[in-house]
N, C-alpha and C positions, 0 to 999 in steps of 0.2 A: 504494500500500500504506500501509497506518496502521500504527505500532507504537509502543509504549510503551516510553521509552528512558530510565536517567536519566545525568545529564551530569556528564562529570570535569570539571576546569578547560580550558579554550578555550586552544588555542594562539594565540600572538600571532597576529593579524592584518596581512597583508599589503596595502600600498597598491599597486594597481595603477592608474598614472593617476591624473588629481588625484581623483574622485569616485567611483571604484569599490574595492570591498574584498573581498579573499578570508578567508574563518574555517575553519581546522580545529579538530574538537572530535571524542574519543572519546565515546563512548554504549558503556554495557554493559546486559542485562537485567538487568528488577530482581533477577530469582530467582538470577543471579549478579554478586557484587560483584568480580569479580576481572578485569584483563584480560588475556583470554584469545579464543578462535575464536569464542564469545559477544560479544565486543566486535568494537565497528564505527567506520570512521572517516567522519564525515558532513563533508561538503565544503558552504559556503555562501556564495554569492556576492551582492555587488551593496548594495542596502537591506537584505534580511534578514540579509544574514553583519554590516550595522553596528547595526542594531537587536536582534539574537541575543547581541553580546555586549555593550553597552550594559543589556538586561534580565534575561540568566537568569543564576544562581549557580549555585553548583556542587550538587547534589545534587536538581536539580528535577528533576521529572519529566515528558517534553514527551512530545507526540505530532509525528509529523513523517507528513507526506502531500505526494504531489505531485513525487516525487523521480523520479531516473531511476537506476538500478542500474549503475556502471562495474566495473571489475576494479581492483585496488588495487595500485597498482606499487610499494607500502612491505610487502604482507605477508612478505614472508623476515626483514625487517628487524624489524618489530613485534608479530608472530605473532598478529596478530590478521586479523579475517575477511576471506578473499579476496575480497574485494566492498566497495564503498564507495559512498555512499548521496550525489551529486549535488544541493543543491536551487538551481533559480534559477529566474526568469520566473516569469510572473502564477500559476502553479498551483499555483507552492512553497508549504507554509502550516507554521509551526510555533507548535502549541498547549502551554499553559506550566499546569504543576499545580506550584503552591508548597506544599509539606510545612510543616505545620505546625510549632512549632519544639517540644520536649519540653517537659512543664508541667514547674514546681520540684515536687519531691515536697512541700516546707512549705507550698507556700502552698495554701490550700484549692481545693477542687475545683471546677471550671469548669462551668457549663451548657453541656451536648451540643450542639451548633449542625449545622449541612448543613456537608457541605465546601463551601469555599472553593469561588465559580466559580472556571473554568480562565479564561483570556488566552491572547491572539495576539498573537506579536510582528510589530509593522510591520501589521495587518492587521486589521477589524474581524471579530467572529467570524461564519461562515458554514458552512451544510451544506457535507457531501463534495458534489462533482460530479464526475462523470467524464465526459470526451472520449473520443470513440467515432470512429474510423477507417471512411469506406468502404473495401470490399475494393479499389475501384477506383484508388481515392490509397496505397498502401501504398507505403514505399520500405522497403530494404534496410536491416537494422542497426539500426534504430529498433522500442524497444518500446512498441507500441500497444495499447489494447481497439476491442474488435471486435463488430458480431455479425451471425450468418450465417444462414442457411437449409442444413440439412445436406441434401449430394444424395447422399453414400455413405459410409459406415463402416463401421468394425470394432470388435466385443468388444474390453474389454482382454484382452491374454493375456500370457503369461511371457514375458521378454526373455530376450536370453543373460546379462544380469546379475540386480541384483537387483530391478530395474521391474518393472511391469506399463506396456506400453506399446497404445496407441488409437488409432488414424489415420482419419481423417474428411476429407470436401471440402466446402465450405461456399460458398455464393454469396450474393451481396444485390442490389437494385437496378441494380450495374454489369455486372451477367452474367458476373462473373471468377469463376474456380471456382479457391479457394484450398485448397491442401493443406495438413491440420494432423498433427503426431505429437505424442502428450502422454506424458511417461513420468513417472508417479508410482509409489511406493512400494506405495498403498495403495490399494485399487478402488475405493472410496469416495470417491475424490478424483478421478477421470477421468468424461466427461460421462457423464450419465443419458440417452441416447441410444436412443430404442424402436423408431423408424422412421425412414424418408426424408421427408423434412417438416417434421423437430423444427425448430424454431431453438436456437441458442445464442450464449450471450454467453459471452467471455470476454475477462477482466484478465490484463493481463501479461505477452501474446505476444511474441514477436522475431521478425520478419521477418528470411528468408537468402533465399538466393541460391539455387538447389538445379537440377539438370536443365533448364537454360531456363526457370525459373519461382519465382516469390515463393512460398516456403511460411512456414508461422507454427510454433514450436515453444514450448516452455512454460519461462519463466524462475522467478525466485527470485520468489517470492509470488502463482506462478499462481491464478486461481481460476476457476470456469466455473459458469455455472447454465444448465440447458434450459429449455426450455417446448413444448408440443406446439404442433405447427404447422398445427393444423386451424383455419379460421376459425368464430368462436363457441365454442368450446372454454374454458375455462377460464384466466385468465393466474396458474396454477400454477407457480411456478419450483420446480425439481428441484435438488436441492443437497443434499451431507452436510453444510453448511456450518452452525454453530450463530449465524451473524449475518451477514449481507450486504449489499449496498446493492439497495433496489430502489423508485423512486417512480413517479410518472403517466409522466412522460418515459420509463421503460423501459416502462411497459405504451405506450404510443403508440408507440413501436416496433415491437414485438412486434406488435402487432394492423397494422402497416402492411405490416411482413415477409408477414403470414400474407396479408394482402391481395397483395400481389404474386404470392408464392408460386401463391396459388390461379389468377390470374387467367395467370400464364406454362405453366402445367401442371406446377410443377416435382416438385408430391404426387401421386404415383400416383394412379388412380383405385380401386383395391385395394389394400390396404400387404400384408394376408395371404389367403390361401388355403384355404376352408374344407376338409375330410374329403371333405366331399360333389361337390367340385368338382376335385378331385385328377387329374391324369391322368398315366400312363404315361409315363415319361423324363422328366419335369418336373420341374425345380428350383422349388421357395416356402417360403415361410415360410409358418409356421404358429401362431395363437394356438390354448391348448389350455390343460388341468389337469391335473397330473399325478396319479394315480391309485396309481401302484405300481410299484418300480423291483426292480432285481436284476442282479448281476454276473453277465456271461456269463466272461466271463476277466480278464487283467489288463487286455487293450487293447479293451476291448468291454463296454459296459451296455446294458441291456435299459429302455426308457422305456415303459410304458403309460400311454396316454394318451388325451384324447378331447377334442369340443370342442361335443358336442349334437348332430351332425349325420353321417350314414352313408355312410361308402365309397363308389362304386356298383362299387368290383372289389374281389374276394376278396382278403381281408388274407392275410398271413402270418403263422403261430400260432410263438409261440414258445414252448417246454414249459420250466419250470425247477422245481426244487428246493423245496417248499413254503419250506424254513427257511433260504433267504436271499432271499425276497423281503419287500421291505419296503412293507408297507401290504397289504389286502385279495389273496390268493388265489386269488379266482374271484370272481364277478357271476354273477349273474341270466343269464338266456339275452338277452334283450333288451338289455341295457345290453353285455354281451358283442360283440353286434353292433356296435356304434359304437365301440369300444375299436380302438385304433392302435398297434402297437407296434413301436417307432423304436429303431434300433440305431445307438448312438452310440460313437464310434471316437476312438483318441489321445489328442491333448490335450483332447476334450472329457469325457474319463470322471473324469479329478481335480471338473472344477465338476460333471459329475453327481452325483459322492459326497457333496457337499453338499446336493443338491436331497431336499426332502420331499413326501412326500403330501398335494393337495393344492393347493399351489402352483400358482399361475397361469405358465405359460412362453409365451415367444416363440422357434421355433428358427428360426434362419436358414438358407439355402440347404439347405437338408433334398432332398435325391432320393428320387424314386420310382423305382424301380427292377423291371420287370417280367421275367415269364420264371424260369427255376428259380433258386434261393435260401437257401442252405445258411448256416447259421447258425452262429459259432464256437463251439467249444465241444461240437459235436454228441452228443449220446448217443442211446443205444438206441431210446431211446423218443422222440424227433425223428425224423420222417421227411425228407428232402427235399423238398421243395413244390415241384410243376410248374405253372407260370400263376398264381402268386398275385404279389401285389403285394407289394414288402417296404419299408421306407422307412429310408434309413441317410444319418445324418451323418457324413459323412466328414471324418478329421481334417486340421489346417491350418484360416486363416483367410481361405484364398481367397474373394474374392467376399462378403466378412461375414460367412461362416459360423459361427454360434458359436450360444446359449443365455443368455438373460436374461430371469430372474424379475421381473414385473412385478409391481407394486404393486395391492392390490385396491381402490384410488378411479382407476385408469385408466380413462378412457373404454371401451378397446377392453376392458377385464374389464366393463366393467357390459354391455355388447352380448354379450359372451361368457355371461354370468349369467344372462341371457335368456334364449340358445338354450338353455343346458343346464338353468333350471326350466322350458322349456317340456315337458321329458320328464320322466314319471315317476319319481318315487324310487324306488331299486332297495331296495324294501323288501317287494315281493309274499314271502305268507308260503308260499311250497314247499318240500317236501324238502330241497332245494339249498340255500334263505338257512339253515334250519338247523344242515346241517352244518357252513355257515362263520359263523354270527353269532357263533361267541365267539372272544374275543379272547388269552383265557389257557388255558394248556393245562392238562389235568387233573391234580390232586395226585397223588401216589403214597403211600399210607398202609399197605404192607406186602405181604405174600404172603397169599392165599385161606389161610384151615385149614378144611379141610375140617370141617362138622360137622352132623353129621344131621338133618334137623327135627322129629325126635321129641323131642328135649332142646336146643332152642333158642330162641329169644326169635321171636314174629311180632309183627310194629308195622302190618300193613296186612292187608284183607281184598278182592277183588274184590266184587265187584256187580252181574259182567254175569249173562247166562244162556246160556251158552256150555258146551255139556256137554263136555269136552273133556280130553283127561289132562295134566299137566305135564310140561315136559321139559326141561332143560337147557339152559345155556347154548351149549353147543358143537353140541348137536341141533338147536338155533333155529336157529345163521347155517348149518347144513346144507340147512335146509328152505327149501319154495314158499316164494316171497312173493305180496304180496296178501289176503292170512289172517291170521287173528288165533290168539296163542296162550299158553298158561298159565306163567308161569314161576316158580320160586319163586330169590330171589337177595338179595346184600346190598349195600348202597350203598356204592362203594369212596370215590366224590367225586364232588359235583356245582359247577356253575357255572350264575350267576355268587354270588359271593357276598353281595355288596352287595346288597338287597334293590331298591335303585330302578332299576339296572339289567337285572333281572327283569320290575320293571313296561312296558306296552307300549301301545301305543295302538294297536287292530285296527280296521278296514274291513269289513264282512263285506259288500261290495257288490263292493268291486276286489282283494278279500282282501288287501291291503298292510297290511304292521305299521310301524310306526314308534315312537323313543322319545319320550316325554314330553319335553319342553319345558322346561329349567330354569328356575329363578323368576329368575336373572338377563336373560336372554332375555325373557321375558316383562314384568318388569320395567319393561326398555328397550320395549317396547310400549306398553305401560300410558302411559310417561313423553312419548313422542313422540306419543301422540294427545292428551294433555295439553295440550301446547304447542299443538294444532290448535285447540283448545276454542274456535273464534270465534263471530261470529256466522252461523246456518243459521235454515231456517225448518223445522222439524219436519211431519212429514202430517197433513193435518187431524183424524185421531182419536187423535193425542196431544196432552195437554196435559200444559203446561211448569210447572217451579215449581223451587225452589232448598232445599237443605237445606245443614244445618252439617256441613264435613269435618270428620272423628272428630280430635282434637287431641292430641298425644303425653305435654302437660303441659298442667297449668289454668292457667299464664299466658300461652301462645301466642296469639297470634294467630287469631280465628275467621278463618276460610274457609270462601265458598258455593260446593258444586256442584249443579250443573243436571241434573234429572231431567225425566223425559217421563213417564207414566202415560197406560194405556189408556183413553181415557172411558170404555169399555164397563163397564172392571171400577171405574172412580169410582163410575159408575152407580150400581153392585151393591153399593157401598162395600167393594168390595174391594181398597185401596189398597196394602197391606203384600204384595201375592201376588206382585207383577212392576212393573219399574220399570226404567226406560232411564235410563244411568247415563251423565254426560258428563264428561270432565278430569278424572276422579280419578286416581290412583297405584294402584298394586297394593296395596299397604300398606293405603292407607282402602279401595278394595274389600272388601277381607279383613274388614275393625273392621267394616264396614257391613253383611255379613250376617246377623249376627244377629238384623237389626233388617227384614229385607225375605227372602221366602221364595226368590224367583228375583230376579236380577239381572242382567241384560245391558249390557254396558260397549260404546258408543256413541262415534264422534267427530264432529266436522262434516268435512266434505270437500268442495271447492268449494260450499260455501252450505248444505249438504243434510245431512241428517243420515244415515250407515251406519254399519255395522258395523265392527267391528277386523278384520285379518287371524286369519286363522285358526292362525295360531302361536300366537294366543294363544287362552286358554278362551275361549268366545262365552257362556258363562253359568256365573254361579257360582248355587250351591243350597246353603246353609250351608258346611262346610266340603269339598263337593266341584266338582269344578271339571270344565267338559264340555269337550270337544273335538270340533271337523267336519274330515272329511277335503277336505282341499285340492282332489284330484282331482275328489270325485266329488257336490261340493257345487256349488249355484250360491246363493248369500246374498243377502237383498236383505230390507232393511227392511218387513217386511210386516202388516199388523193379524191378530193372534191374536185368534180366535175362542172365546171363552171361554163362552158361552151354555150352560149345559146340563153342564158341566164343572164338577165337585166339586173336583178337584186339578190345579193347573197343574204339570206333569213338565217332565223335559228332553224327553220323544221328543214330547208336544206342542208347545213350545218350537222344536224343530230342526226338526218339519214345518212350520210356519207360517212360520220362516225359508230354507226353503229349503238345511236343511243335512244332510249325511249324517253322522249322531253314532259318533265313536268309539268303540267300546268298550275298557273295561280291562283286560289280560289278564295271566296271570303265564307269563312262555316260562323254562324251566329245563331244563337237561342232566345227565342221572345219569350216572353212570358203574357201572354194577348189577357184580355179579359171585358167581360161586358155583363149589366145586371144581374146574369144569372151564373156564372162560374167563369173560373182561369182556366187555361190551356195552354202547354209549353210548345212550341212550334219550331221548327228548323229553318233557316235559310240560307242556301249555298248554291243549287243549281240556278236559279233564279236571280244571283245576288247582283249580276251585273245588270239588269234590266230593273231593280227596283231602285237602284244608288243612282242609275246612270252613269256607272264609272265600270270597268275592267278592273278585275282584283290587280291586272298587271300593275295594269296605272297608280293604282293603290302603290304596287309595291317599289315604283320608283321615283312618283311625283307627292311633292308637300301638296300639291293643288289638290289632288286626289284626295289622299288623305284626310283636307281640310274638308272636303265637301263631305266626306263619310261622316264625319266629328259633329259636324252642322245640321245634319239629315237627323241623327240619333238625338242631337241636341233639341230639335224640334218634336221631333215624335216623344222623347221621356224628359222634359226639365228637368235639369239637379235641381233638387229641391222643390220642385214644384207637386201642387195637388193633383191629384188623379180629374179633378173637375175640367183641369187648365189643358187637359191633352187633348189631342185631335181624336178621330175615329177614322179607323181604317177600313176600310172595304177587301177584303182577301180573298183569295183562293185558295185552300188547303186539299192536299191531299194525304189522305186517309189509307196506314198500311197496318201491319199488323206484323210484329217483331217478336223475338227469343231473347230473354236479357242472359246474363252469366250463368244462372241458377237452373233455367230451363223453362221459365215461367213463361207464358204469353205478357203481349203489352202494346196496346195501341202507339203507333209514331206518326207524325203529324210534322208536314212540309211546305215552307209557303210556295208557292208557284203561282207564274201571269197574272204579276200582282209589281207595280211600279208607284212608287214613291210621288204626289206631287207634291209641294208645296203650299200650307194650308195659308187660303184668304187672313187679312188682317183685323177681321172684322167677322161676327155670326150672320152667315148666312143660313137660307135651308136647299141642300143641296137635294138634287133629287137619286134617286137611286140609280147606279153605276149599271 
């Protein structure tokens, strides 16, 4: 251990023998100057207790390394810390920081200089090293570092005081399998432990004596770091620790450990257990995301979960309470399929109530559990399940049992990442994502007054051709579905408010919606194909040249990036209409088009010149910016045909590259209502003919924008009464959807239905 001490005066020194010398000296921290349970009595013997006090004064400040920690047979006496700080032999080392002495306030002011180096007394100055124990030489009573190959553990969990305490078996080389318990305070300080495999090192252990066997427990200045135990992996060390020691000789360790490990069998051939591979009375662990949790009782949580991959036995449905589940509702029928939900028992429901949406988990000994399967907490609308599968963690830490949030640069999360983008985003636009795409629930801005539409305000007119009479709100949820029909009503509240969250990016091939992409995201795109900008060799009907990046100020720095151009359109000298754009930023993309009609942002990638992912635009066109859908594109650098073509667009653009182009849409939730009932209503297919704006336009112009802001601002005042609103005239269409659960449910769409802007004054309009 190293710690920063500074020194009272040194008790005499004791001759023992004609050439050996013992020195006691108090050390208190510097943050307290008093002594007290902060001070310490450091015992030194030999050369260094005569060179210690020969060199240090009183008030220096040393660092001391290399000590062994005893019990202090003077504490009742001196009240200071029950422990006392040993140094002798080759390992003792004390380093000496001499305080500078206070300047005279008269005399003038000094030049700032470095601190003073530090000094060694008795010893020339040298790196920390540490001696490492095989498991196999361990005695009794003596504290060593170690390091091991873990072959079983446990979570930390709650002691019957106030620890958190860890228990692990660890083996190396000698084939001894050592038992460690670690009780720290704080979880953060006990090992980062993911699987059986890991190695760890640890500083500061005490070997006892325990049940016929050597085990290791954790002293004053423990420390521990992990590292995975996979060979090629990463020599990551895992630590809360904000400094540590770690040079070549611990990675040649590590990588020697993992080499043995592998070659003994001591890493399982599967650490977890996929969904799809699950069986019937089987105990596994399982890596997974968590999705969305909820209280079944006090002694019992509800974990949905998934991991990209499906069942092959009938899960167990568990029905809860919309408003206390936390995170999404329902899914998609398809992603509903692959969802797992694990019922977790005792003392695992305290670390559940910390767990978020999201979050990558590991749970340990998780059971399947087949046959009927009755859930705590049952209500009405829970049935009993006969033959389904249900999976429950049971409480205790038998066997490992427990729940640990991995970090998302694990190996085992980037393989998890895989399976789960190899499945579609649950973003297919039906009925269902509908009802649950928003996140906030609807205002409440007063009670209906009734009021007639002969003397009330209309802000909207239909447009279909639909002979058909009006009727009520409470007439509609009475009636068929499947039909279309006339409403007349007023806007109680709509979502979302924020206008970008409106904005959507549609598929009309795999009808998936998704949102746009924020320009930080996109950004970090931009940024990282940047750095790829090496050399590639472009396809023979591009030619290469370099232009100046657009510069923030006039005395910066120029900068060249590399562009591509079609010969075809050289040819034609049409050089300004499309250009392959290489290592720029998002930033100069943005300055640069003004200056070029289409722009495709390009990187190199093993040699060759493609395309960016598709998270980010594949073509900007002045200020708007295109998108391809992931799914349902295949992209690939290919020569545009421009022959014969007046205007290069995006949908020429996206066919010659192979991409399926998004479109822009505006998705928004009404909340309508009139004397006799509310009704929540969708509009998105329709949105561009009731705004009078293109969701495009939306997504590039403030003008657009503003008119959207304006429109809503009329139809719902902030603040204003439900009296003060217009009445709109609608046409809804009338379907009939499946939500998460399986349930039926009316969905409701507005269509050929356009926005006017209401008179300034009460007229009585006549019917639309």
């Amino acid at each position: 251990m190293t710690e920063i001490i500074t020194c009272m005066p040194p008790h005499p020194h004791l001759n023992v023998g004609s050439s050996f010398f013992v020195l006691f000296c108090v050390c208190f921290a510097e943050e307290d100057s008093q002594a007290d349970a902060s001070s310490i009595n450091v015992v030194l013997m030999g050369t260094l207790a005569k060179d210690f006090n020969q060199a240090v004064n009183q008030g220096d400040v040393v660092v001391a390394s290399g000590f062994t920690v005893g019990k202090s047979p003077t504490v009742h006496k001196d009240k200071l810390h029950p422990c006392n700080l040993l140094m002798s032999g080759d390992n003792a080392c004390i380093y000496v920081f001499r305080l500078p002495p206070p300047r005279d306030p008269t005399s003038p002011p000094a030049v700032k200089r470095g601190p003073a180096p530090s000094t060694e007394v008795s010893r020339p100055p040298k790196t920390q090293k540490y001696t490492y124990v095989g498991l196999g030489d361990l005695k009794t009573g003596s504290v060593v570092n170690v390091y091991g190959v873990v072959v079983f553990f446990k979570q930390p969990f709650k002691s019957r005081g106030t620890d958190f305490c860890s228990s692990l078996k660890i083996t190396d080389q000698s084939n001894q399998k050592i038992g460690c318990t670690i009780f720290c305070d704080k979880l953060e300080d006990h090992p980062k432990i993911f699987k059986i495999g890991d190695i760890v090192r640890m500083h500061r252990v005490k070997t006892q004596f325990f049940n016929d066997s050597i085990t290791l427990v954790n002293t004053f200045g423990f420390s521990v770091v992990t590292f995975d135990g996979a060979v090629g992996a990463n020599v990551e060390p895992r630590t809360s620790s904000l400094s540590f020691h770690f040079d070549r000789e611990d990675c040649r360790t590590v990588e020697e450990l993992r080499s043995w490990a592998a070659r003994q069998a001591v890493i399982p051939s599967v650490s977890t257990t996929p969904l799809s591979a699950v069986q019937p009375k089987a105990y596994f662990d399982l890596t997974c995301q968590l999705l969305a949790k909820a209280p079944i009782d006090t002694t019992c949580t509800l974990l949905r979960v998934w991991d990209g991959t499906r069942c092959p036995h009938t899960l167990l449905k568990v029905i809860v309470e919309p408003n206390v589940m936390v995170g999404p509702t329902s899914f998609s029928i398809d992603r509903e399929n692959l969802i797992a939900n694990i019922l977790v028992y005792d003392n695992h429901v305290e670390f559940a109530q910390q767990l978020k949406p999201g979050d990558f988990l590991r749970i340990y000994n998780l059971r399947a559990i087949p046959g009927s399967s009755k859930v705590p907490g049952l209500t009405s609308s829970q049935s009993v399940e006969v033959d389904h599968l249900a999976f429950h963690l049971h409480g205790g830490t038998a066997f490992g049992r427990g729940i640990r949030v991995l970090p998302e640069n694990s190996p085992d999360i980037q393989e998890l990442k895989r399976t789960i983008k190899a499945f579609p985003e649950d973003d297919e636009l039906n009925d269902s994502t509908l009802l649950e795409i928003w996140g906030t629930p609807p205002e409440s801005l007063g009670d209906v007054t009734a009021e007639s539409s002969t003397d009330s305000l209309r802000a909207s007119e239909r447009n279909c051709t639909h002979d058909i009479e009006p009727v009520t709100l409470s007439e509609l949820k009475r009636s068929n579905l499947g039909r279309v029909h006339h409403v007349r009503a007023q806007l109680r509240s709509y979502k979302p408010h924020r206008l970008h969250q409106a904005l959507k990016l549609y598929c009309s091939k795999c009808t998936s919606m998704q949102d746009i992409p924020d320009d930080e995201l996109v950004a970090h795109l931009f940024l990282e194909a940047s750095k790829e900008s090496g050399p590639c060799s472009p396809p023979p009907w591009l030619l290469s040249g370099q232009i100046d990046a657009p510069r923030d100020n006039p005395g910066s720095l120029k900068q060249a990036l590399t562009v591509h151009l079609s010969s075809q359109l050289v040819s034609e000298n049409r050089t300004k209409e499309l250009i392959f754009l290489m290592g720029s930023t998002l930033e100069e993309t943005r300055q640069l088009v003004s200056g070029y009609q289409n722009i495709i942002p390009v990187r190199s990638s093993g040699g060759h010149l493609t395309l960016l992912d598709l998270s980010a635009p594949f073509l900007f066109r002045g200020r708007r910016k295109y998108y391809g859908c992931r799914r349902c594109s295949e992209p690939a650098l290919r020569e545009l045909c421009a022959e014969g073509v007046e205007l290069i667009d995006e949908t020429i653009i996206a066919k010659a590259l192979g991409i399926q182009l998004l479109q822009y849409v505006l998705l928004m939730a009404f909340e309508v209502q009139d004397p006799t009932d509310t009704l929540e209503a969708f509009l998105w297919r329709d949105a561009k003919s009731f705004f009078g704006v293109s969701p495009e336009e939306v997504a590039a112009s403030q003008e657009a924008q503003n008119c959207i802001h304006q429109t809503m601002d009329s139809l719902c005042p902030p603040g204003g009464s439900t009296g003060e609103r217009p009445w709109l005239d609608l046409c809804l269409m009338a379907s009939r959807t499946e939500d998460g659960g399986g349930q039926k449910q009316p969905c409701y769409q507005i269509c050929h239905t356009a926005f006017t802007k209401p008179p300034s004054t009460h007229s009585d309009p006549e019917p639309a």
